[in-house]
C-alpha positions, -999 to 999 in steps of 0.1 A, spaced: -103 -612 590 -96 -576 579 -73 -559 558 -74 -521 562 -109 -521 576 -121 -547 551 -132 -573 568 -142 -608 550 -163 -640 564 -133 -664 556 -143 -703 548 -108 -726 551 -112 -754 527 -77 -762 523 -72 -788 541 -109 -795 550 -125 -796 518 -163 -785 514 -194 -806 498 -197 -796 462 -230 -787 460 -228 -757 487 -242 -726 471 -219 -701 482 -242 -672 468 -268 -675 489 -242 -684 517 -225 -655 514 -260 -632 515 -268 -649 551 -235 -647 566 -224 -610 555 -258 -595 568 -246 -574 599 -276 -583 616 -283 -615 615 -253 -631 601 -214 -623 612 -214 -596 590 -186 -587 562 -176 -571 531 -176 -604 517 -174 -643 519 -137 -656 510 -129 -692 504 -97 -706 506 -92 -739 485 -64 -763 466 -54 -753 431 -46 -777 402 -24 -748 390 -11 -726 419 -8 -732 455 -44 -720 462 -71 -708 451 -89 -678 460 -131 -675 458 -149 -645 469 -184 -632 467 -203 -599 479 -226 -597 504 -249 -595 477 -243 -630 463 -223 -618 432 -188 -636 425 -161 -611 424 -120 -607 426 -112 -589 458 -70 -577 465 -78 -573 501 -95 -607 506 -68 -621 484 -42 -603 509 -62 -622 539 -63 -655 523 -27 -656 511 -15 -648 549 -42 -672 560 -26 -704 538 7 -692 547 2 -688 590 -18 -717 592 21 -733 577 1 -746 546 34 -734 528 70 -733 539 76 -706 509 77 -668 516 64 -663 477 42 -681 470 11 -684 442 -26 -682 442 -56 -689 419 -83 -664 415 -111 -653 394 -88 -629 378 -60 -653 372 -27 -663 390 -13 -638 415 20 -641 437 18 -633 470 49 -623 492 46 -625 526 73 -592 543 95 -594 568 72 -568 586 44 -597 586 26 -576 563 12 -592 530 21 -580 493 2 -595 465 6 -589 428 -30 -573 412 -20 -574 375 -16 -549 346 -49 -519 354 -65 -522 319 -79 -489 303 -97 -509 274 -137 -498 272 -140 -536 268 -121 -549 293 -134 -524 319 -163 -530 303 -181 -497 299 -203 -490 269 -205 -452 267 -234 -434 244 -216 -431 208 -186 -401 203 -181 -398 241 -148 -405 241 -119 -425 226 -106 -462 235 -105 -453 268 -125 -437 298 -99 -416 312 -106 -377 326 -140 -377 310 -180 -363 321 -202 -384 336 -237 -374 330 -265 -381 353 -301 -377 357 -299 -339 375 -262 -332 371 -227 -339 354 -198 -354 376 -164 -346 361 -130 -361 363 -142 -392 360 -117 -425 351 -130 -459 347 -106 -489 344 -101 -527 358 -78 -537 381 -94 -570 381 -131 -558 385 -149 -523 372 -136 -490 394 -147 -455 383 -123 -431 402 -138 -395 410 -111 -369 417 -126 -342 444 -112 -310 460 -130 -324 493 -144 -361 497 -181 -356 492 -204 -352 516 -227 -377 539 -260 -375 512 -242 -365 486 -223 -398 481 -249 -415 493 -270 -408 468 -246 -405 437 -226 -436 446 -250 -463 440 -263 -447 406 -230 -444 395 -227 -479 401 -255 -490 385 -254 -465 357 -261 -481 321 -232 -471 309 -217 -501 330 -229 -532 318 -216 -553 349 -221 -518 375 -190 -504 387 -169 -495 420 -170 -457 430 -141 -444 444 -137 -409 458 -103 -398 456 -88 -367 472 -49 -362 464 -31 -352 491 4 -348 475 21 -362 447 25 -397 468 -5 -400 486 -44 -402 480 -74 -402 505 -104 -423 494 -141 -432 505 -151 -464 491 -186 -475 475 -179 -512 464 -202 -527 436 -226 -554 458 -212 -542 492 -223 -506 492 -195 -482 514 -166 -501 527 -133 -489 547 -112 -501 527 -109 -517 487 -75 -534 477 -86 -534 437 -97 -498 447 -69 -489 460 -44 -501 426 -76 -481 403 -73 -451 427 -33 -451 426 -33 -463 389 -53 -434 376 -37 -408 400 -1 -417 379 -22 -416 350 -39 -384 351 -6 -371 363 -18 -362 401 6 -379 417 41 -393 404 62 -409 430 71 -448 425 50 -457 459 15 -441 464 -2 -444 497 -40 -450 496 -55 -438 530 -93 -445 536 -117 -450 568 -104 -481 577 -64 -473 571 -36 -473 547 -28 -499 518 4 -490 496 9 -494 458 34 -493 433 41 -505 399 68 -534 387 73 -536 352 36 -523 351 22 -546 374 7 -533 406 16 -544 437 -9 -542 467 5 -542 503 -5 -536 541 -16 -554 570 -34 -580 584 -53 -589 612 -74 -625 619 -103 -610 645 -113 -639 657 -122 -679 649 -150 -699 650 -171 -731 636 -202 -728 616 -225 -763 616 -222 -780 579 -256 -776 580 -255 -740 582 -237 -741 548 -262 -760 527 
C-alpha cells in the first residue's frame, strides 16, 4: 500500500492473528530491502486492540519501531475496506497513543496525529548548554564544516527537524547533510530531516529524509512537523496547509490544536507470504 508515495509492506493480523514469537525487527529488515525483499518504507501491522478498534505497529526498514501517519492512514482504510468496521470514525491504537480515523466521503482517509510538541524533552533533543530556550524553534544548527540555519525541531509523534530553504537542496547536498543531521548528537533518538520550501502562505513543498528509511516520497508525521512549524514560524497562516512532495500531496490543519492528516490511498497489490518466511 501507499499513501502519497509512501508505500508500507502491510501484515493483516486482524482477523488472522500472528505467532507471538515473530520478530518483526528483523522481519521488517528482509522484507523492506528493494532488492531482495518487496521493498517499502516500512513494515505495518494491523492487529486487535483491548482499547481501540485496532492497533497500529510499524517498523523501518531498518528494524527500529516507530509511529508512522501515512502507514496509520493505510491501516485505518485497510480495517475499514476489508468491512472490519461498519463505523465511518473509527479508533486505533498506536505507539503514540489512540488516534481517530475518519474515513471521507471522497474515499480518502483523515486521521488525527495529536498536539506537535515543542518541549526539548519530548522532541527529545539535547542541545550543547545556552543554545536556546525550552524550545528548538528558528535556531543554528552547527555542523562539522558548516552552519544550517532556520532550523525547527519538534514531535509530531516521532523526532522531525524542519529546514526552511529558498530552493530544495540539491542532489549531494542533501545527500550528504541529511543523514548527519539525522544522526547528529544533539538527537539522542536521531531525527527526520525535512526540507521545506514555502510556496505561499497555504502551501509547502518538501523532500523527505526519514530517520531508518533514508529519502522517502512522502512522510505523514512529516508532513503535520513541516505544516506545524510553517504556522509557527509564521510562513504560512491559512487554516489548511498543503504539503506537496515527490510522491504527492497530503493536507493538514489544526482542530482545537490537534493536527489532522489527510489524502489518499491506494492498495498496489496482494499477496501471501509462507509463515515460515515470518519466523
Amino acid at each position: 500500500m501507499h499513501g502519497a508515495g509512501n508505500d508500507f509492506v502491510v501484515l493483516d493480523a486482524f482477523a488472522n492473528p500472528l505467532p507471538p514469537q515473530i520478530d518483526f525487527s528483523s522481519l521488517a529488515q528482509n522484507l523492506c530491502a528493494r532488492h531482495i525483499g518487496i521493498g517499502s518504507d516500512g513494515l505495518l501491522l494491523l492487529e486487535s486492540s483491548n482499547s481501540a478498534d485496532a492497533r497500529m505497529r510499524m517498523w523501518n526498514p531498518d528494524g527500529t519501531e516507530d509511529m508512522c501517519g501515512n502507514g496509520l492512514r493505510c491501516v485505518a482504510w485497510l480495517f475499514h475496506q476489508r468491512n472490519y468496521t461498519a463505523k465511518s470514525t473509527f479508533t486505533i491504537e498506536t505507539l503514540a497513543g489512540l488516534r481517530q480515523a475518519t474515513m471521507c466521503q471522497d474515499h480518502s482517509m483523515q486521521v488525527e496525529m495529536g498536539k506537535a510538541m515543542w518541549q526539548l524533552h519530548d522532541i527529545p533533543i539535547n542541545p550543547d548548554k545556552n543554545t536556546f530556550g525550552d524550545e528548538a524553534v528558528e535556531y543554528q544548527l552547527p555542523l562539522p564544516n558548516q552552519t544550517v540555519e532556520h532550523v525547527t525541531s519538534l514531535s509530531t509523534g516521532t523526532t522531525h527537524t524542519v529546514i526552511f530553504v529558498e530552493e530544495l537542496p540539491e542532489e549531494k547536498y542533501f545527500q550528504e547533510l541529511s543523514p548527519a543531521i539525522e544522526n547528529h548528537p544533539w538527537f539522542p533518538e536521531r531525527t527526520s530531516v525535512l526540507w521545506a520550501k514555502v510556496l505561499s502562505r497555504d502551501e509547502v513543498q518538501v523532500r523527505i529524509w526519514e530517520r531508518g528509511a533514508g529519502e522517502t516520497f512522502a512522510c505523514g508525521t512529516g508532513a503535520c512537523a513541516s505544516a506545524a512549524a510553517a504556522w509557527r514560524t509564521k510562513r504560512c497562516d491559512s487554516e489548511e496547509i498543503k504539503v506537496r512532495s515527490k510522491g504527492g500531496e497530503l493536507s493538514v490543519t489544526q482542530n482545537a490544536n490537534e493536527l489532522l492528516l489527510a489524502g489518499q490511498v491506494k492498495l498496489v497489490f496482494e499477496g501471501n507470504i509462507p509463515l515460515s518466511e515470518l519466523k
